[in-house]
BALOBA-1460 file (C-alpha; in Angstrom, 3 decimals):
// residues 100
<rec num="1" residu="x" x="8.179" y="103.745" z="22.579"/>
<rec num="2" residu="x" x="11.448" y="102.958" z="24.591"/>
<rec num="3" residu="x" x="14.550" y="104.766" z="23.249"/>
<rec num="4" residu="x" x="16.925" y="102.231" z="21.535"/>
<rec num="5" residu="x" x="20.777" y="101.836" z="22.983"/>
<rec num="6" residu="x" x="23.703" y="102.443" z="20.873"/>
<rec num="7" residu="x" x="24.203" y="98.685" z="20.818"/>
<rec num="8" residu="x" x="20.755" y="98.307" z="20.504"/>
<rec num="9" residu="x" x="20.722" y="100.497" z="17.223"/>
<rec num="10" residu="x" x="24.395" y="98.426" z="16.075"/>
<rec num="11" residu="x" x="22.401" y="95.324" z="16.461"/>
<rec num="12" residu="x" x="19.455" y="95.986" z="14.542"/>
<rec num="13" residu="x" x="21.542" y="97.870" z="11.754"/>
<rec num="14" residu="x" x="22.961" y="94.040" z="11.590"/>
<rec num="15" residu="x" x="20.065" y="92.300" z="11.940"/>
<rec num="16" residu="x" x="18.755" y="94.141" z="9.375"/>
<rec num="17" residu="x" x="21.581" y="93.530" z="6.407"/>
<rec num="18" residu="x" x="20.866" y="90.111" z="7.188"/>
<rec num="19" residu="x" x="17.580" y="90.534" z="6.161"/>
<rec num="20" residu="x" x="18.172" y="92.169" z="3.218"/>
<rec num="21" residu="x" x="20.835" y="89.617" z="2.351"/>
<rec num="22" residu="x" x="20.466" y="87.754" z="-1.042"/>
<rec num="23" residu="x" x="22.105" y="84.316" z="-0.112"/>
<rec num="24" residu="x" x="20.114" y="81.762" z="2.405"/>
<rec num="25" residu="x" x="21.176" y="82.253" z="6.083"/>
<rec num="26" residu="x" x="22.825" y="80.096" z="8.656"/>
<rec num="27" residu="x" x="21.114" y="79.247" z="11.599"/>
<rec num="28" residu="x" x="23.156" y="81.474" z="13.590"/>
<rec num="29" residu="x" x="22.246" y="84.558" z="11.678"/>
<rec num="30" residu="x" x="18.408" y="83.756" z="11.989"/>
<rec num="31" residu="x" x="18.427" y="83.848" z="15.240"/>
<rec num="32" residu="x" x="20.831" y="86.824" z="15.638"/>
<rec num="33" residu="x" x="17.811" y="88.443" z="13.853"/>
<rec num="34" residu="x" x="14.933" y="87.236" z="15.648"/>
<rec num="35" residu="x" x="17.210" y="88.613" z="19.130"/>
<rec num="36" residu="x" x="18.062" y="91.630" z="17.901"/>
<rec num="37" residu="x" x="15.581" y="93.041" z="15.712"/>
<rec num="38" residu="x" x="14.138" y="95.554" z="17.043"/>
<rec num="39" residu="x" x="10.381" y="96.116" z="15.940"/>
<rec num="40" residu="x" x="9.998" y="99.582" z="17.773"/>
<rec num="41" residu="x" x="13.409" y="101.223" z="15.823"/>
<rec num="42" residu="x" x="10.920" y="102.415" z="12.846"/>
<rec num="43" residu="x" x="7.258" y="101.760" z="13.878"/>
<rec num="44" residu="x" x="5.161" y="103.011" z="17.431"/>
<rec num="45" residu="x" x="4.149" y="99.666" z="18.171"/>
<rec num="46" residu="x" x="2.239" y="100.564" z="21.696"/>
<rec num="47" residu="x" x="-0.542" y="102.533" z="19.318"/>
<rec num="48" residu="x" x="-0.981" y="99.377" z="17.253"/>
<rec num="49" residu="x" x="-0.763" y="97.038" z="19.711"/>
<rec num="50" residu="x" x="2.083" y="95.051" z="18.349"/>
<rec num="51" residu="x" x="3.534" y="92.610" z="20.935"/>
<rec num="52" residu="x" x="6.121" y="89.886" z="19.339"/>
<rec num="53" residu="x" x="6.785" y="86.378" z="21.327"/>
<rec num="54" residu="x" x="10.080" y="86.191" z="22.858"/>
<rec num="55" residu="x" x="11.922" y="83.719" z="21.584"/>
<rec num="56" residu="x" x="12.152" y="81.809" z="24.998"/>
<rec num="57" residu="x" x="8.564" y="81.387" z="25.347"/>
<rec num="58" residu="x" x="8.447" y="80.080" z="21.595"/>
<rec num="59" residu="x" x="11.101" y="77.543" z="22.513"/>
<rec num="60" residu="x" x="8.976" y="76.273" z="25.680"/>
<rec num="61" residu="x" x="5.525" y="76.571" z="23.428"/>
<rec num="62" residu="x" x="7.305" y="74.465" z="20.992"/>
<rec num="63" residu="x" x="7.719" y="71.506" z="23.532"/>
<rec num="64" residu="x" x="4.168" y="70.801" z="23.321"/>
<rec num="65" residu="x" x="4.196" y="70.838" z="19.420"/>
<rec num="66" residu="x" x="4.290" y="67.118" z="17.895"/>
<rec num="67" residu="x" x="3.577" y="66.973" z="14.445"/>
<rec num="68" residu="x" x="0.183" y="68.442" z="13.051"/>
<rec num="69" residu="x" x="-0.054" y="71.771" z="11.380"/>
<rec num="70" residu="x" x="0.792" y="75.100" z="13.221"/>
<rec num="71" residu="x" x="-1.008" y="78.406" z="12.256"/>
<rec num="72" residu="x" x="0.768" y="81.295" z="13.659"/>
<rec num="73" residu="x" x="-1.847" y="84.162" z="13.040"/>
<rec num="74" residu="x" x="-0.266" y="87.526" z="13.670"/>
<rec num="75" residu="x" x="3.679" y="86.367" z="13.144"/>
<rec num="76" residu="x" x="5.607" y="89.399" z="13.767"/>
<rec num="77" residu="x" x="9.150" y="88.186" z="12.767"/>
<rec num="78" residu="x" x="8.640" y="84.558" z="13.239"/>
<rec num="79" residu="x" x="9.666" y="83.537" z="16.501"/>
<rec num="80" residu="x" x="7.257" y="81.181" z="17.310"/>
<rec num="81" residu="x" x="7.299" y="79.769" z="13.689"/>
<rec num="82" residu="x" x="10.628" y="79.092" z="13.567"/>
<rec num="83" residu="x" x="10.484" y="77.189" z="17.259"/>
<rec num="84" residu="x" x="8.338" y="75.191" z="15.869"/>
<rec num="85" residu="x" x="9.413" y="74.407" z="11.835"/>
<rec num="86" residu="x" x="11.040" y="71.164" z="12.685"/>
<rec num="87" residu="x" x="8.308" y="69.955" z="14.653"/>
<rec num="88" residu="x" x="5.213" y="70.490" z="12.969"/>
<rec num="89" residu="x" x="3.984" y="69.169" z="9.423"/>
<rec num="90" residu="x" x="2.851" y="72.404" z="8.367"/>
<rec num="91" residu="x" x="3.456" y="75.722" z="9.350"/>
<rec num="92" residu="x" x="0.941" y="78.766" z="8.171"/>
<rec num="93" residu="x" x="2.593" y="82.149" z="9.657"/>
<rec num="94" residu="x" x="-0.049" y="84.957" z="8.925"/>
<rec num="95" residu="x" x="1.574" y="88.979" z="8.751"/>
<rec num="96" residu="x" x="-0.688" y="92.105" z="7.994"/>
<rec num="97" residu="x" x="2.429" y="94.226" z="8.355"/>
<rec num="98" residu="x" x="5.269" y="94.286" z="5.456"/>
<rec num="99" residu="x" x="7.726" y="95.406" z="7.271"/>
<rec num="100" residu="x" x="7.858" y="92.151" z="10.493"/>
């Protein structure tokens, strides 16, 4: 597991009172958590294998999406799901872990 950055730790401090925020969020906010969230600040992800999508590969997956349903097994945070919301008819993201 890398060390986090100062910033890095900032960030995700932010990132994460978003989350835990009890009104609906702007658009801007759900993507300032999906870019700096930082899945290894509290788990070991190398021992579980945990690897999220960057949001930039989402975006270019989500070209090829035109309607039809999406299943995004193993969602992390939900980059790829939200790439593709708008585009899809449905949208099935699948977690085991709580915490993503």
């Amino acid at each position: 597991m890398a060390k986090l950055t100062k910033p890095q730790i900032k960030a995700h401090a932010e990132a994460m009172a978003l989350v835990d925020c009890d009104r609906p969020l702007k658009d801007d906010e759900k993507e300032f958590i999906l870019d700096n969230w930082q899945e290894s600040a509290n788990h070991v992800n190398s021992s579980a294998g945990a690897f999220f999508t960057p949001r930039g590969l989402a975006r270019d997956f989500a070209i090829e999406v035109n309607g039809g349903s999406v299943i995004d097994l193993c969602a992390g945070i939900g980059s790829l799901g939200y790439a593709v919301e708008e585009k899809c008819d449905r949208l099935v993201c699948v977690e085991i872990n709580p915490d993503y």
